[in-house]
C-alpha positions in Angstrom: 93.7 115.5 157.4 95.0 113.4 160.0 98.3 111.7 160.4 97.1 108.6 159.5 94.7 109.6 156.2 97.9 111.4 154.7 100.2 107.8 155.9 97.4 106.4 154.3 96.9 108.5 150.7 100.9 108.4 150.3 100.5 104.4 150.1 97.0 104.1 148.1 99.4 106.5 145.6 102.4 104.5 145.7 100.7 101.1 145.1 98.5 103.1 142.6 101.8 103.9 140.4 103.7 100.5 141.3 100.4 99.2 140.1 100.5 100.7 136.8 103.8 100.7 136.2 104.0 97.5 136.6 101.0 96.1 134.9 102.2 98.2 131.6 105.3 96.4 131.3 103.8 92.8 131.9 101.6 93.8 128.7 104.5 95.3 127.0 106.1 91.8 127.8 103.3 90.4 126.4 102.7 92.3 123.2 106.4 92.0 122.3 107.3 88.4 122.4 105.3 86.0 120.6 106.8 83.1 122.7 105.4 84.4 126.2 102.0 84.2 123.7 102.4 81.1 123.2 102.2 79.1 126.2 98.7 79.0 128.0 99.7 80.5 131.0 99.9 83.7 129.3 96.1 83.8 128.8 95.3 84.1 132.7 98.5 86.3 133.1 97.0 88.5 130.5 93.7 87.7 132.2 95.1 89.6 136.2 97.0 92.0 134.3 94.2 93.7 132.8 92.1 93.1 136.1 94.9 94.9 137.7 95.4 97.8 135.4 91.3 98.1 135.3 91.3 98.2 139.3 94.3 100.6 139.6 93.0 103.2 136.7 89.5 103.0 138.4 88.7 101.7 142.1 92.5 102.9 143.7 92.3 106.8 142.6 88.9 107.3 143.8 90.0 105.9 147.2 93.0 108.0 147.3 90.5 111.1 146.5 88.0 109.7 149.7 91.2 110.0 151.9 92.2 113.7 151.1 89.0 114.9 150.8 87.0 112.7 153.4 83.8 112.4 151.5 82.1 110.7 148.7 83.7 110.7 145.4 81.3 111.3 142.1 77.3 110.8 141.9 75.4 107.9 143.1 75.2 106.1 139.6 79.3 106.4 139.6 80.0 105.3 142.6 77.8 101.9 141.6 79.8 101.5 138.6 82.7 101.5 140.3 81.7 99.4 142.9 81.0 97.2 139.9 84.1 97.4 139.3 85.6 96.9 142.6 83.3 92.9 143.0 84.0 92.1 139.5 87.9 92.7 139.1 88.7 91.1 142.8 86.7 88.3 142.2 88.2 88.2 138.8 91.9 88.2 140.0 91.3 85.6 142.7 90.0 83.4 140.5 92.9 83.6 137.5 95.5 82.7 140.1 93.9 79.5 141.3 93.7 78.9 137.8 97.8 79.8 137.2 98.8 77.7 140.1 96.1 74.8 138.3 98.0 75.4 135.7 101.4 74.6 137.4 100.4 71.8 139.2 99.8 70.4 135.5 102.7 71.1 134.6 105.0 69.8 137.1 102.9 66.3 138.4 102.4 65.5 134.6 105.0 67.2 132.4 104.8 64.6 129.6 101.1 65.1 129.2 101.1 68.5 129.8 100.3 70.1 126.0 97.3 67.7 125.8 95.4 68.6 128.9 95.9 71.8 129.0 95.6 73.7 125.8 94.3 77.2 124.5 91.2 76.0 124.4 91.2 74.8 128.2 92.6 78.1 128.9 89.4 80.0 127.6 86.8 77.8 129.1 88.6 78.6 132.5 88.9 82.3 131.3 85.0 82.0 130.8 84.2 80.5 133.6 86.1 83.4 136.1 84.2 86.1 134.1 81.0 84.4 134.5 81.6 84.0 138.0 82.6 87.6 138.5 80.0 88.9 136.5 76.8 86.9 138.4 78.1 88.2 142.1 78.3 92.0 141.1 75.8 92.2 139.0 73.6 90.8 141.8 75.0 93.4 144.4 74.7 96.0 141.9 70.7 94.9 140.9 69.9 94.9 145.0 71.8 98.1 145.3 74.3 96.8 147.7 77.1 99.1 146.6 77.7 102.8 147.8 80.4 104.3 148.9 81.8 102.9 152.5 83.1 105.1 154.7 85.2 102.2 156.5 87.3 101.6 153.4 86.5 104.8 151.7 85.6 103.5 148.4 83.1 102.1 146.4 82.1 98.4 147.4 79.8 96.0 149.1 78.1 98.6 151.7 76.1 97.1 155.0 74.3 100.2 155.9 72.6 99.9 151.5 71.1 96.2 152.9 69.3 97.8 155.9 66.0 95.9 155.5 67.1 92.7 153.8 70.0 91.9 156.5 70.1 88.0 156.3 70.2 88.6 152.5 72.8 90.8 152.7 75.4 88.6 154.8 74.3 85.0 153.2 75.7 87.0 149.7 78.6 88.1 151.4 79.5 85.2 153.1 78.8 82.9 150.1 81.1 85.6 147.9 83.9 85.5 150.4 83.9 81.3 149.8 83.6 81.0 146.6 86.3 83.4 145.8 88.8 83.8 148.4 88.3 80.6 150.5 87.9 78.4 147.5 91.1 80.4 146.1 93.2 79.6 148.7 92.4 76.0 149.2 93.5 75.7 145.7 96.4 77.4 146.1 97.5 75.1 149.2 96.7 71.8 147.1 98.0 72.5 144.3 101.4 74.3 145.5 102.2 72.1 147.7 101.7 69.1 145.5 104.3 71.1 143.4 106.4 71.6 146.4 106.4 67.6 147.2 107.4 66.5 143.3 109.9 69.8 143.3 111.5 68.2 146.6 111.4 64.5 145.8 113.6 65.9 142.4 115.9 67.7 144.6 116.7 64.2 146.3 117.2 62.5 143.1 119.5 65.5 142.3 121.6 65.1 145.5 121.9 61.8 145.4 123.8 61.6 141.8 125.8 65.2 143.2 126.8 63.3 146.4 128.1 60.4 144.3 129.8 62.4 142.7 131.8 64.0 145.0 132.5 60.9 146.4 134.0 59.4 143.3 136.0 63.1 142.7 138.4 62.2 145.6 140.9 64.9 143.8 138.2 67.8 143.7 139.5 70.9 144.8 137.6 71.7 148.4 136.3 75.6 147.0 134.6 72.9 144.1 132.9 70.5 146.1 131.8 73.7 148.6 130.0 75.5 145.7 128.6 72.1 144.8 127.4 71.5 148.1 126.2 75.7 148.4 124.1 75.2 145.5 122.8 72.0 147.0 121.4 73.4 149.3 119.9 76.4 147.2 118.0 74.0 145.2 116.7 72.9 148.1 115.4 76.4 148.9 114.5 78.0 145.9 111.3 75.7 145.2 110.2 76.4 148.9 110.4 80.3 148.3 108.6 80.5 145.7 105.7 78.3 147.1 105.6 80.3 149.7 105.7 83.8 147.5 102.5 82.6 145.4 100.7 81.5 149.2 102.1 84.1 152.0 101.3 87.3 149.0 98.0 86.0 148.6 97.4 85.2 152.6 98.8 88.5 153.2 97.1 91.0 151.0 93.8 89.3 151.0 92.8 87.7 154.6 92.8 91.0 156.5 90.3 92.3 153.8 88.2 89.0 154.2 88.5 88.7 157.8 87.0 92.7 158.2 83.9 91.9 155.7 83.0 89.0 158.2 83.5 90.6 161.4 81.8 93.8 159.9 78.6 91.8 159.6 78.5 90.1 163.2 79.9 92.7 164.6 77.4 95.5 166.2 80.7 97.7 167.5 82.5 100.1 165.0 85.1 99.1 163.3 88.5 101.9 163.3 88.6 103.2 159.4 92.5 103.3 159.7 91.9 99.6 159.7 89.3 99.1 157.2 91.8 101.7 155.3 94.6 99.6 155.6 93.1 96.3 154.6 91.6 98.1 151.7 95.6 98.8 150.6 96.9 95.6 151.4 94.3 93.9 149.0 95.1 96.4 146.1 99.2 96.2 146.8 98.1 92.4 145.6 97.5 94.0 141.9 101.0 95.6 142.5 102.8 92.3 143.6 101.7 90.6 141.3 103.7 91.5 138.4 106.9 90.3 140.1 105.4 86.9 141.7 103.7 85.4 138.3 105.9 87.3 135.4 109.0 90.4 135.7 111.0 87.9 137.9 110.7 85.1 135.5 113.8 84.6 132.9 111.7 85.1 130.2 109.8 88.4 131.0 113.6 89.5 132.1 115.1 88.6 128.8 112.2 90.3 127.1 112.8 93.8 129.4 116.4 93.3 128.8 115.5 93.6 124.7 112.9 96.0 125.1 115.6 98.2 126.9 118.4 98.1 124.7 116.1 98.4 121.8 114.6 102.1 123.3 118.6 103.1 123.8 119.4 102.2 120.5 122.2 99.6 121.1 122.3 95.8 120.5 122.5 92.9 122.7 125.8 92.3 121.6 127.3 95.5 122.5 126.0 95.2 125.4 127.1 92.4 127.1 130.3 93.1 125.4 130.5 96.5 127.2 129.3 94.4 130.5 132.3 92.1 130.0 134.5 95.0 129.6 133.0 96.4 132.6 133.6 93.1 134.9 137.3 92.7 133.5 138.5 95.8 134.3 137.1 95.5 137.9 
């Protein structure tokens, strides 16, 4: 093995166990508290976890046994299934986070008449309609016998040199997958983020107005108090920006290099270097590790329910332990 492939095997088996680590406690999460259950969102978190856990228990191993041993892993008939796999969950997982952010943009724009348009039963249809979607595109690829195993990502996927004799075929599927998933992702992921972004910032006006007027009428504020004020001010200011551009730059990031190689690779008569088609292979499944910490873990209420979950598997109450915590910060 070169250099590179064992660079290259070290991160397909990091993001394989981030992956799964991951993914297990969002459904652990999930499982355990019936108020994360509740709320429709949950459905098309539910909905990428599972694609997630499916793609790193299936598609990321076999690539990690192509790079160490160079060749094709499993029979033909396998190596389609998984394959399968690979079009179905992608597509899958694009899909439920244009839904999520959807979802959001619901949520914020119209908060008073958010439980009436979307509800449970919203949630399914849109669940439906991302399987539906999924399933037509690999099952076409799998019925023309479009998937093999490609050497320039080694894994199981969408394979150019299986379309030799129905070319044009070939790239107008490829093309039209690539922009009904991932371009027509994204543009709903700008839209309705940023709409977010604009009500999120126009509240953050509102809310520094009334602080600033405040201040002004405290004339006997202590300075420290009117610098936190204005520190957190300015925070709030921030915080809605980051995470706009978490949801956008992680999806940007893992996905476009991906995209960008599938096109080239059909207009393209030159070779393309595998440590490239390797690496965009491992940004786009590093997405199904990120994701756990962008949509859920680093939400309050997926924290609150690890916190619980924790002290419940080393026996000791909540109340201990933030009384043991206090204990801890006093005597420092």
């Amino acid at each position: 093995m070169h250099a590179a492939d064992i660079v290259a095997s070290v991160l397909v088996l990091g993001i394989t166990v981030v992956s799964l680590l991951s993914n297990v406690v969002v459904l652990i999460c999930f499982l355990y508290n019936p108020e994360i259950r509740k709320q429709v969102p949950g459905l098309f978190i539910l909905n990428l976890t599972f694609c997630n856990l499916l793609l790193s228990v299936s598609n990321m191993p076999l690539t990690l046994i192509g790079l160490i041993t160079t060749g094709h892993p499993g029979g033909s008939a396998f190596c389609q299934i998984v394959g399968f796999l690979d079009t179905f969950l992608t597509t899958n997982s694009m899909l439920s986070m244009a839904a999520l952010s959807i979802d959001r943009w619901v949520a914020v724009v119209f908060p008073l008449s958010y439980h009436s348009k979307i509800r449970h039963r919203d949630a399914v249809i849109a669940l439906g309609y991302t399987w539906i979607h999924s399933l037509c595109f690999s099952t076409v690829a799998t019925c023309r016998s479009w998937i093999g195993y490609h050497h320039l990502y080694a894994s199981c996927t969408l394979c150019n040199v299986r379309a030799k004799g129905t070319g044009t075929q070939f790239v107008i599927f490829t093309v039209a997958l690539h922009c009904l998933t991932y371009l027509l992702t994204l543009i709903v992921l700008c839209v309705t983020y940023l709409k977010v972004l604009k009500v999120a910032r126009f509240h953050c006006k509102r809310i520094d107005v009334i602080t600033m007027q405040t201040l002004v009428l405290l004339v006997d504020i202590h300075p420290s108090v009117r610098q936190k004020c204005l520190d957190e001010q300015k925070r709030r200011r921030q915080r809605a920006t980051k995470k706009i551009s978490t949801f956008i730059g992680t999806f940007v990031v893992c996905f476009t290099p991906y995209v960008i190689t599938r096109i080239v690779e059909l207009y393209c008569p030159g070779p393309i270097s595998p440590h490239w088609g390797v690496l965009s292979k491992c940004l786009a499944y590093s997405k199904a590790a990120s994701d756990p910490f962008v949509y859920s873990l680093l939400r309050h209420q997926y924290r609150k329910t690890c916190s619980l979950l924790a002290n419940k598997v080393l026996k000791r109450s909540p109340l201990n332990s933030s009384s043991s915590q206090r204990t801890v910060n006093y005597v420092n």
